[in-house]
PDB file with one MODEL, atoms N, CA, C and O in Angstrom:
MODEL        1
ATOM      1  N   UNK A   1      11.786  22.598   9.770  1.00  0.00           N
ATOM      2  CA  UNK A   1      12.472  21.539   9.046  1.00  0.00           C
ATOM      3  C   UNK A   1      11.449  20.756   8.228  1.00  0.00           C
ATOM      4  O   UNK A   1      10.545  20.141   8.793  1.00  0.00           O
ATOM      5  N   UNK A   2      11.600  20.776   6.758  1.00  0.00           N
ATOM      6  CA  UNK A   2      10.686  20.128   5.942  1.00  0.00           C
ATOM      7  C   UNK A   2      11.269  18.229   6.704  1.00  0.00           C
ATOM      8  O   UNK A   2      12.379  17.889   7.114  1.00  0.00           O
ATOM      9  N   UNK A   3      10.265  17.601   6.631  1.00  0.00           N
ATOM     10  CA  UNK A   3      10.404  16.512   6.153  1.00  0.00           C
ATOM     11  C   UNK A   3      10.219  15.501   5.012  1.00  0.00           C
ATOM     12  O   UNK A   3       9.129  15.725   4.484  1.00  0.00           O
ATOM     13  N   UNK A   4      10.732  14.674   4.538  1.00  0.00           N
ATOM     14  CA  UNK A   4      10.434  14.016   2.909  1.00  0.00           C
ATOM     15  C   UNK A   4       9.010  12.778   3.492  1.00  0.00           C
ATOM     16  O   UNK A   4       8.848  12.083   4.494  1.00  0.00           O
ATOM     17  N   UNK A   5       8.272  13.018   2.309  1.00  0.00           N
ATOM     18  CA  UNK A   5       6.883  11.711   2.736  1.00  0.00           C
ATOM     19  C   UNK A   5       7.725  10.307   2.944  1.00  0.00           C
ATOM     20  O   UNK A   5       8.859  10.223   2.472  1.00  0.00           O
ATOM     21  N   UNK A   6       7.299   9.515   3.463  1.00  0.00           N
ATOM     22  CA  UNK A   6       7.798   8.037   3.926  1.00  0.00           C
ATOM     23  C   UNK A   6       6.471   7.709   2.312  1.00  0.00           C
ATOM     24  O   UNK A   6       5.490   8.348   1.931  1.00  0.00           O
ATOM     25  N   UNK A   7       7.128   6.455   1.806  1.00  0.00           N
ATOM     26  CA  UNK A   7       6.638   5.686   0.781  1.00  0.00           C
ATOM     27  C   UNK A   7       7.106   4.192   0.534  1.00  0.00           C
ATOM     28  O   UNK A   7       7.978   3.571   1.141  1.00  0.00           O
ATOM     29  N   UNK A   8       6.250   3.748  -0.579  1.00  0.00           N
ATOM     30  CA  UNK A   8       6.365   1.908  -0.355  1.00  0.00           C
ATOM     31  C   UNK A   8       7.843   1.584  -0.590  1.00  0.00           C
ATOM     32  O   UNK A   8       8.447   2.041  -1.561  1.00  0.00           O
ATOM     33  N   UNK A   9       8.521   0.634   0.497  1.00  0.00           N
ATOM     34  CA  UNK A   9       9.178   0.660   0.436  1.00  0.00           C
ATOM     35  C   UNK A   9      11.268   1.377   1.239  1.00  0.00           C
ATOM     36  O   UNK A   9      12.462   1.079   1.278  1.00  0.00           O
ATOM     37  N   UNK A  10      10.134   2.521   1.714  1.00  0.00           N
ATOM     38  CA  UNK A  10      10.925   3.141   2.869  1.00  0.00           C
ATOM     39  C   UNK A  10      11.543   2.474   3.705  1.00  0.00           C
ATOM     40  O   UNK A  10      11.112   1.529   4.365  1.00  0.00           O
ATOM     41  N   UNK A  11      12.985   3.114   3.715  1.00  0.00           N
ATOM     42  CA  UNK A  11      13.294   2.236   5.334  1.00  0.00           C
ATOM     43  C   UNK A  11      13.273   3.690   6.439  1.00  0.00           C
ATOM     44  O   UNK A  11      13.344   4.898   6.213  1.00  0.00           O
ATOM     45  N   UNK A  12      13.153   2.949   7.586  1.00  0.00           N
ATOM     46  CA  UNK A  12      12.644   3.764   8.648  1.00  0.00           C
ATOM     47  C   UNK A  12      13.203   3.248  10.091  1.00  0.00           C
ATOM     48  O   UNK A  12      13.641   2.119  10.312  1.00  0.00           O
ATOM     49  N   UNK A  13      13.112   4.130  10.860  1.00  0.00           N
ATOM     50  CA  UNK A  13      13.843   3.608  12.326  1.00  0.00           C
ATOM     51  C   UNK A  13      12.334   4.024  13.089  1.00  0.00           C
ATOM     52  O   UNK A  13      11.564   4.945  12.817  1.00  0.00           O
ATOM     53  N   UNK A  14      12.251   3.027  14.081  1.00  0.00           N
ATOM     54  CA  UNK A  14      11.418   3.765  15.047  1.00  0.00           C
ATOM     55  C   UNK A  14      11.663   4.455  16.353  1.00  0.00           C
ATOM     56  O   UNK A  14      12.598   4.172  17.102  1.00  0.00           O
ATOM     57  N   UNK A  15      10.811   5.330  16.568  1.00  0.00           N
ATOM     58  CA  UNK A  15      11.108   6.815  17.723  1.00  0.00           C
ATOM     59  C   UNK A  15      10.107   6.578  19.100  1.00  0.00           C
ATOM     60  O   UNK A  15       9.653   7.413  19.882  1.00  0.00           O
ATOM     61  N   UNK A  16       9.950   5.007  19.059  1.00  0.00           N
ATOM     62  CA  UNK A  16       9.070   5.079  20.273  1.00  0.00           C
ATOM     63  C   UNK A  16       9.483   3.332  20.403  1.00  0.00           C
ATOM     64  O   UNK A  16      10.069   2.900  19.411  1.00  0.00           O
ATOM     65  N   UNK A  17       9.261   2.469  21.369  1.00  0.00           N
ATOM     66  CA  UNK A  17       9.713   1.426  21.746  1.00  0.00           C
ATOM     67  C   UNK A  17       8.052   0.597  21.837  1.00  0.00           C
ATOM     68  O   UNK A  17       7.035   1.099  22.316  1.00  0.00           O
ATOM     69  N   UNK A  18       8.166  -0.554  21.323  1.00  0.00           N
ATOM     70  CA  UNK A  18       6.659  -1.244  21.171  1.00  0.00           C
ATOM     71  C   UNK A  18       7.030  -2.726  21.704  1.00  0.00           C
ATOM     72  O   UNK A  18       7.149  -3.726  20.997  1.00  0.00           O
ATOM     73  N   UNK A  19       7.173  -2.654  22.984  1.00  0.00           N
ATOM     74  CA  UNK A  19       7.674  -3.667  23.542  1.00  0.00           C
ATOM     75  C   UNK A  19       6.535  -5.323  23.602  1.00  0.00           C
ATOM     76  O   UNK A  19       6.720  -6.509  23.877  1.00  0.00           O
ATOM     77  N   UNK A  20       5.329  -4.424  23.146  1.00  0.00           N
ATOM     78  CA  UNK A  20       4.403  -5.622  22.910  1.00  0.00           C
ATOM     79  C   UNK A  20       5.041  -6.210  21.373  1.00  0.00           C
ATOM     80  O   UNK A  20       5.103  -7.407  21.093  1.00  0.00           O
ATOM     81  N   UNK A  21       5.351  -5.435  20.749  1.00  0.00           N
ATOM     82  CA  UNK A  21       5.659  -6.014  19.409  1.00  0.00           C
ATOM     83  C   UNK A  21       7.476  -7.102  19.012  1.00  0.00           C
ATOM     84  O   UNK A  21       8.040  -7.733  18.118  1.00  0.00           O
ATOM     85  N   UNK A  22       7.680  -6.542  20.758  1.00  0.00           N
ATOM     86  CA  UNK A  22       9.350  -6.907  20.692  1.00  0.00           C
ATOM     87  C   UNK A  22      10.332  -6.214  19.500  1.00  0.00           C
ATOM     88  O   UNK A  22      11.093  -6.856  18.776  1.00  0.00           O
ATOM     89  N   UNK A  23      10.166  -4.997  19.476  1.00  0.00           N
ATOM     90  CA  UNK A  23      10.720  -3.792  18.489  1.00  0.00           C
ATOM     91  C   UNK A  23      10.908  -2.689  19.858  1.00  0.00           C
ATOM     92  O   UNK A  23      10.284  -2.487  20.900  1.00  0.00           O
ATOM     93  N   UNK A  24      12.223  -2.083  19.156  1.00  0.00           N
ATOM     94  CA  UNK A  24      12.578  -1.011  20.104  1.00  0.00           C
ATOM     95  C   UNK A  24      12.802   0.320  19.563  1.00  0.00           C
ATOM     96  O   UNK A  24      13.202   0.336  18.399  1.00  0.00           O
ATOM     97  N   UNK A  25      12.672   1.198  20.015  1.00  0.00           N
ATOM     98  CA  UNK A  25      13.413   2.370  19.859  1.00  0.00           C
ATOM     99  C   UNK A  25      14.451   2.470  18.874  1.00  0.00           C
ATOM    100  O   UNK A  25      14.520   1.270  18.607  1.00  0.00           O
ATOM    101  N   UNK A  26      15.310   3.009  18.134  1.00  0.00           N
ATOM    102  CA  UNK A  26      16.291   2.820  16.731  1.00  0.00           C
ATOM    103  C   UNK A  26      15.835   1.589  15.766  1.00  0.00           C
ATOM    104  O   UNK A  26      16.457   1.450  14.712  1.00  0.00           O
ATOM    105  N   UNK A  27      14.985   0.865  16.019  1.00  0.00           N
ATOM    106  CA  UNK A  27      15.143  -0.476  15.488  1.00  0.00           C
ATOM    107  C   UNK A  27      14.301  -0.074  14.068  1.00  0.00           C
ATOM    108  O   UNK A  27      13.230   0.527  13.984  1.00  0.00           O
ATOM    109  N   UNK A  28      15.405  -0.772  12.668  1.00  0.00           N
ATOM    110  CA  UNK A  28      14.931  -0.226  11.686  1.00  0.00           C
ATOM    111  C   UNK A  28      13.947  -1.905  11.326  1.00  0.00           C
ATOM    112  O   UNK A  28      14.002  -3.069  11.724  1.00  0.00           O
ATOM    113  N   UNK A  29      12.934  -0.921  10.142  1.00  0.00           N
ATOM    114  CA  UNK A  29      12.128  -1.249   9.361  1.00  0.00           C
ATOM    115  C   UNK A  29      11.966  -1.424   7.977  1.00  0.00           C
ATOM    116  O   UNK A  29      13.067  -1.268   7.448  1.00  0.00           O
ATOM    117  N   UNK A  30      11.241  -1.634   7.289  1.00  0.00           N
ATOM    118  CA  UNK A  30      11.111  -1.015   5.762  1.00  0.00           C
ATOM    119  C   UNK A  30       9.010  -0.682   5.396  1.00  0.00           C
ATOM    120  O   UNK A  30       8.227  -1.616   5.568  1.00  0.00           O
ATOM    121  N   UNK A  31       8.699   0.181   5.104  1.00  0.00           N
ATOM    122  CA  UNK A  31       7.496   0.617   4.917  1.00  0.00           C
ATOM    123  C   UNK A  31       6.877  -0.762   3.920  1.00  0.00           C
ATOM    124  O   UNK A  31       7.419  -0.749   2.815  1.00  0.00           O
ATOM    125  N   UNK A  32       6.099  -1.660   4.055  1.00  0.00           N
ATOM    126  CA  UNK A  32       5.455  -2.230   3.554  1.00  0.00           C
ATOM    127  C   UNK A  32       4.286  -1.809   2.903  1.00  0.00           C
ATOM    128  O   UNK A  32       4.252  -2.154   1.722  1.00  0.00           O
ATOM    129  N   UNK A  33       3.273  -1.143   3.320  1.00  0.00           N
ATOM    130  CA  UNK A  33       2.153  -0.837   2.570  1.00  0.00           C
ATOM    131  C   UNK A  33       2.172   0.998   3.301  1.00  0.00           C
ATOM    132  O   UNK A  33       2.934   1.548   4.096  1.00  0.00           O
ATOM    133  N   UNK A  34       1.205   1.372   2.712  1.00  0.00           N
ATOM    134  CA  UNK A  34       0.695   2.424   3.134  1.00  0.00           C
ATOM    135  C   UNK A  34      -0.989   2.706   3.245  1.00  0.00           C
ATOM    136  O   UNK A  34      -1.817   2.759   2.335  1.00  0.00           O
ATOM    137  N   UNK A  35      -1.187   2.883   4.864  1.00  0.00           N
ATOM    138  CA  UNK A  35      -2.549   2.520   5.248  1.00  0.00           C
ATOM    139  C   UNK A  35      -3.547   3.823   4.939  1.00  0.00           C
ATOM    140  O   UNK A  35      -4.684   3.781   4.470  1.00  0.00           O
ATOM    141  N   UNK A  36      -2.722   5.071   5.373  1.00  0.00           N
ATOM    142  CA  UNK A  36      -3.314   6.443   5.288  1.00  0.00           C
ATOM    143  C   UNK A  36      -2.123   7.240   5.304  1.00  0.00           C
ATOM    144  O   UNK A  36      -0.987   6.766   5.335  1.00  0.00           O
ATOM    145  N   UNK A  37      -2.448   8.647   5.280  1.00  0.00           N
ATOM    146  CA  UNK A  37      -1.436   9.740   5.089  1.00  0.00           C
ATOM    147  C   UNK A  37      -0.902   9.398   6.141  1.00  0.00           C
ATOM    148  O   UNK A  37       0.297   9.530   5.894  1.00  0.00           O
ATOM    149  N   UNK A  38      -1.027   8.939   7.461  1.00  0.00           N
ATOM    150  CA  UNK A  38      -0.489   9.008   8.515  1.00  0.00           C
ATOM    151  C   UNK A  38       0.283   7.648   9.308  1.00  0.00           C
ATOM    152  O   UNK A  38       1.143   7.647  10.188  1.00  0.00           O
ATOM    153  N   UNK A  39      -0.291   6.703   8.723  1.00  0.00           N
ATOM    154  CA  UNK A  39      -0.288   5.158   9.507  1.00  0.00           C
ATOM    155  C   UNK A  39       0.472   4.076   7.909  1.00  0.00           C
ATOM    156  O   UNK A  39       0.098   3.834   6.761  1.00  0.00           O
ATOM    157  N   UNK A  40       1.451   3.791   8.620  1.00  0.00           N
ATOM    158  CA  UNK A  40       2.063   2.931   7.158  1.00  0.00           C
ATOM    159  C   UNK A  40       1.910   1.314   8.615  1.00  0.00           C
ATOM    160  O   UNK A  40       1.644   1.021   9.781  1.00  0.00           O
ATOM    161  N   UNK A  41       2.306   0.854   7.376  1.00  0.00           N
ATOM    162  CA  UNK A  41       2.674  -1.068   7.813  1.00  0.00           C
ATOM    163  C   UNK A  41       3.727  -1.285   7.313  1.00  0.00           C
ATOM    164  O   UNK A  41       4.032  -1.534   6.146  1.00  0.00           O
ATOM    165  N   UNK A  42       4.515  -1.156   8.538  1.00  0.00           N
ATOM    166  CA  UNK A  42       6.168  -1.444   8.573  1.00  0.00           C
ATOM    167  C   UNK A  42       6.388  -3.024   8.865  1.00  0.00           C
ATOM    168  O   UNK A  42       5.460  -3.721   9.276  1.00  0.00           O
ATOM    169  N   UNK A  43       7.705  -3.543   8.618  1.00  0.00           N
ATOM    170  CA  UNK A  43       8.297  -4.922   9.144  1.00  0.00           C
ATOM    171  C   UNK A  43       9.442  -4.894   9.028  1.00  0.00           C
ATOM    172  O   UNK A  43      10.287  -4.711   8.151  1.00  0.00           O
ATOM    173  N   UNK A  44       9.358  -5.154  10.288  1.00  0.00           N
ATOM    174  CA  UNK A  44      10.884  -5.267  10.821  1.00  0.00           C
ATOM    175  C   UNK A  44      11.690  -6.960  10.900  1.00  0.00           C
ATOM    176  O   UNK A  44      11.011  -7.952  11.166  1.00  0.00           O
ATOM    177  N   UNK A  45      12.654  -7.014  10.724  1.00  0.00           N
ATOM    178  CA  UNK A  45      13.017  -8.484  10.457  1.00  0.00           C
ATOM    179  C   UNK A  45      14.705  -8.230  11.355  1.00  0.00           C
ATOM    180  O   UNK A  45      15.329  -7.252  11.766  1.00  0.00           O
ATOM    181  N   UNK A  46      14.897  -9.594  11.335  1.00  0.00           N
ATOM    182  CA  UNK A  46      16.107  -9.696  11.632  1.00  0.00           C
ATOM    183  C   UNK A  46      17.697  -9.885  10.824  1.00  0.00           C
ATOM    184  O   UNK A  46      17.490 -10.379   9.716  1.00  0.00           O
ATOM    185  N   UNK A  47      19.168  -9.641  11.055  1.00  0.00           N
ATOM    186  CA  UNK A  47      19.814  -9.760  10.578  1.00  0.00           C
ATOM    187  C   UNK A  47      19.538 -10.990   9.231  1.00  0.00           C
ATOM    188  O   UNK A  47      19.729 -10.589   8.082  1.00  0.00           O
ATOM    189  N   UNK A  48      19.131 -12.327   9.428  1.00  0.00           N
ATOM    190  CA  UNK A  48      19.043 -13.183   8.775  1.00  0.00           C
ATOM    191  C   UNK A  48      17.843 -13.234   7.750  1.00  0.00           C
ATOM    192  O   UNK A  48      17.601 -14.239   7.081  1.00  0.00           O
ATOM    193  N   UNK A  49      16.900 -11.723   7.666  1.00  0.00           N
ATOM    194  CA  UNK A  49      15.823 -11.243   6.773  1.00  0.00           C
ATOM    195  C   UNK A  49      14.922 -12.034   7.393  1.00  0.00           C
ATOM    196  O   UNK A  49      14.014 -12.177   6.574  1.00  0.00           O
ATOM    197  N   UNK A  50      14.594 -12.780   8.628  1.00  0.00           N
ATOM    198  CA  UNK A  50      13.117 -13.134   9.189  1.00  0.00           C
ATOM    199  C   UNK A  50      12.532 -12.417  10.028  1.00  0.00           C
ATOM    200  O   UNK A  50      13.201 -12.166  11.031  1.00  0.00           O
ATOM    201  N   UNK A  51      11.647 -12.046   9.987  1.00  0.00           N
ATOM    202  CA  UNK A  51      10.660 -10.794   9.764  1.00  0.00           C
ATOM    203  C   UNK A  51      10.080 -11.496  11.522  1.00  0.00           C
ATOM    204  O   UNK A  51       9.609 -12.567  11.906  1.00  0.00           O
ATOM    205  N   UNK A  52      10.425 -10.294  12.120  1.00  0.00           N
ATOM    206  CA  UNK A  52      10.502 -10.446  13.828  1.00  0.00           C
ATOM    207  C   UNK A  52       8.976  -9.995  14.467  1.00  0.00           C
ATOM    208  O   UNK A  52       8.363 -10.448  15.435  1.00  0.00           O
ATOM    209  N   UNK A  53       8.569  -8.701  13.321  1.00  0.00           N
ATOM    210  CA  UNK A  53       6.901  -8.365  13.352  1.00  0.00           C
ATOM    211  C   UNK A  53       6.634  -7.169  12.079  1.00  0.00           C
ATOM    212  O   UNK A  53       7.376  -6.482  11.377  1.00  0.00           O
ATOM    213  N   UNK A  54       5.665  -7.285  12.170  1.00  0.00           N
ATOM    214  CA  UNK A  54       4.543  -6.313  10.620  1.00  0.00           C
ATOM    215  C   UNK A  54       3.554  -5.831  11.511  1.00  0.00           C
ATOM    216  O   UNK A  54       2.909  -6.679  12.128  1.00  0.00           O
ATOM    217  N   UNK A  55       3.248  -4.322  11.745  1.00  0.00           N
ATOM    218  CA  UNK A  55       2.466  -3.999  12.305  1.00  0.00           C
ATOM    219  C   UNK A  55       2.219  -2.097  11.569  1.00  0.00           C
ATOM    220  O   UNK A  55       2.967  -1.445  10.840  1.00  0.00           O
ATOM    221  N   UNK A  56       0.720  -1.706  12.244  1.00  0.00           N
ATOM    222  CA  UNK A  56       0.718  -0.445  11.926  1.00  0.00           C
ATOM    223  C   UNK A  56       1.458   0.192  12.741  1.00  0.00           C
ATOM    224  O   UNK A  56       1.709  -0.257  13.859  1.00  0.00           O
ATOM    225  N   UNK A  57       2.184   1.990  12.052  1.00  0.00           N
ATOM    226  CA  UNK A  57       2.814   2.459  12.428  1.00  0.00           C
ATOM    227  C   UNK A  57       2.212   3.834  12.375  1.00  0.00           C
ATOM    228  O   UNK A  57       2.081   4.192  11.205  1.00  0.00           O
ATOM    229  N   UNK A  58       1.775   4.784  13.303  1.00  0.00           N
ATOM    230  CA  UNK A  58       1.941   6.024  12.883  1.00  0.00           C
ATOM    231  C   UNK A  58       3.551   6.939  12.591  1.00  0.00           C
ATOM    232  O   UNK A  58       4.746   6.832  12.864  1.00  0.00           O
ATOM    233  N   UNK A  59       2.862   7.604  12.057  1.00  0.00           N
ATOM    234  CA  UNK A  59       4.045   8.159  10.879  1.00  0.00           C
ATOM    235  C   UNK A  59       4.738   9.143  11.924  1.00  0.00           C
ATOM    236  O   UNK A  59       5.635   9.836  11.444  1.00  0.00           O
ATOM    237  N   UNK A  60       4.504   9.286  13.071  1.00  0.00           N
ATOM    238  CA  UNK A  60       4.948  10.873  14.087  1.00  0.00           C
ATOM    239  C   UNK A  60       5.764   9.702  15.074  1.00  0.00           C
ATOM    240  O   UNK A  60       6.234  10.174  16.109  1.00  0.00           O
ATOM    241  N   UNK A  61       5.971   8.251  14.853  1.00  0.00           N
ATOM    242  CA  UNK A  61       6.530   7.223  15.479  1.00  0.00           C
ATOM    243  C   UNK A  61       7.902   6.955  14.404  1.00  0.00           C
ATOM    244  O   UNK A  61       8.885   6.286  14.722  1.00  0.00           O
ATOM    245  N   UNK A  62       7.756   7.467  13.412  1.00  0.00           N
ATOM    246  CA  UNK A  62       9.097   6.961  12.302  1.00  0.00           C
ATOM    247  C   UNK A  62       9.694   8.020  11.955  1.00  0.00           C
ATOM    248  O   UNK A  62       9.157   9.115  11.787  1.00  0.00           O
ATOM    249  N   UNK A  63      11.100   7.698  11.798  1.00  0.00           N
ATOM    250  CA  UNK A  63      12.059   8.537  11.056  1.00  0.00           C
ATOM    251  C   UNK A  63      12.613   8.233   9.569  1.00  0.00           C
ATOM    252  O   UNK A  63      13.337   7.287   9.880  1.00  0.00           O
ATOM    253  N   UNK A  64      12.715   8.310   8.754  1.00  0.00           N
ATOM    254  CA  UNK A  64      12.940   8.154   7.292  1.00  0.00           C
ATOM    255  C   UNK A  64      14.562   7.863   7.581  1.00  0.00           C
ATOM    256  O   UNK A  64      15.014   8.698   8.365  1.00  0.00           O
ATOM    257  N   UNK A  65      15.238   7.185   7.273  1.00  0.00           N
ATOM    258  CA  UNK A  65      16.829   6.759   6.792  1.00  0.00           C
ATOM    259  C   UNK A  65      16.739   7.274   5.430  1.00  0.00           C
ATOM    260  O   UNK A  65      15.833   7.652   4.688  1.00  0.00           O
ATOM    261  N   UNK A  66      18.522   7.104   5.347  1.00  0.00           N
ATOM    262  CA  UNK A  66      18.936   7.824   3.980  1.00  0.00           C
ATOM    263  C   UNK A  66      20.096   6.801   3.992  1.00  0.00           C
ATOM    264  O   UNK A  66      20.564   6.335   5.031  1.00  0.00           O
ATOM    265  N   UNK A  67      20.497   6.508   2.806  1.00  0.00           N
ATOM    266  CA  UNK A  67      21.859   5.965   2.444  1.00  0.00           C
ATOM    267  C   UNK A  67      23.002   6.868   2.001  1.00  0.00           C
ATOM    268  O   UNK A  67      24.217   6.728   1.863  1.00  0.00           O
ATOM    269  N   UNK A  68      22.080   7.900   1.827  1.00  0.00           N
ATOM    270  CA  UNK A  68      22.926   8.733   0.483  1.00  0.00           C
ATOM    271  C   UNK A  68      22.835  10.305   0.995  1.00  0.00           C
ATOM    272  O   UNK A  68      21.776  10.302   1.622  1.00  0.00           O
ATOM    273  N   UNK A  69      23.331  11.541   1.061  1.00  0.00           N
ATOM    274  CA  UNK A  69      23.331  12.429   1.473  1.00  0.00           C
ATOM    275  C   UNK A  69      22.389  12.973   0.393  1.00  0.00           C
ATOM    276  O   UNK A  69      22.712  13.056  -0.792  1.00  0.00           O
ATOM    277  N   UNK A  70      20.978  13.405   0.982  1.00  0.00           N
ATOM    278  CA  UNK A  70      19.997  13.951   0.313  1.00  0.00           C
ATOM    279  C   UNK A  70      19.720  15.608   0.323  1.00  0.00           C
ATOM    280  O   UNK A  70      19.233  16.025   1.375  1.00  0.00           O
ATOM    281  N   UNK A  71      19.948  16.497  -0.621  1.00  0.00           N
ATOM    282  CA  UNK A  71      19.840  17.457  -0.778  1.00  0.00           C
ATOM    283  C   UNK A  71      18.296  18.311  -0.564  1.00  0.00           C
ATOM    284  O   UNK A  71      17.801  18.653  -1.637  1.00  0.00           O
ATOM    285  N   UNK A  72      17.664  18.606   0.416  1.00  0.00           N
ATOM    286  CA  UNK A  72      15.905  19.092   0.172  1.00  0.00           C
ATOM    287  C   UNK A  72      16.017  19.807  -0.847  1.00  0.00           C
ATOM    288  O   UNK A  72      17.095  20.401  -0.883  1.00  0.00           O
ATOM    289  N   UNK A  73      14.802  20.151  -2.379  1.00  0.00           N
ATOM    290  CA  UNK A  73      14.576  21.109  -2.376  1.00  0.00           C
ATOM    291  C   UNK A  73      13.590  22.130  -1.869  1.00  0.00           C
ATOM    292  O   UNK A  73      12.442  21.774  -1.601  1.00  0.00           O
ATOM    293  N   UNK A  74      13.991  23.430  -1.719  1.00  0.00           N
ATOM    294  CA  UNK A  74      13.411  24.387  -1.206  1.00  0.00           C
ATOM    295  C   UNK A  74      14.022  24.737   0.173  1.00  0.00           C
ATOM    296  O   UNK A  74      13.565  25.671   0.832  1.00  0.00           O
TER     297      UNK A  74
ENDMDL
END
């Protein structure tokens, strides 16, 4: 299964629970910066857009969301 690169701006769910960070498991994000091929800086906020934590993320910890039914090519 190809996956699509995560980029600035991405939203993302996370696949591991960071209970130091008070973020869980499904809990979405949006990609803020990008640190390396592998490690972005996500922030996660709450319903009311206040931002609950900003931290590094490895990328084998996130899943990419879609709004829209995305076709791969290849």
């Amino acid at each position: 299964m190809k996956t699509d690169p995560l980029k600035l701006c991405s939203t993302v769910a996370l696949l591991k629970d960071f209970l130091d960070k008070k973020v869980v498991f499904g809990q979405v994000g949006t990609v803020v910066e990008i640190l390396s091929e592998n490690v972005f800086e996500v922030e996660f906020a709450n319903k009311f857009g206040e931002t609950i934590a900003e931290f590094a993320v490895e990328a084998k910890y996130l899943m990419l969301l879609h709004y829209e039914m995305e076709i791969a090519n290849g």
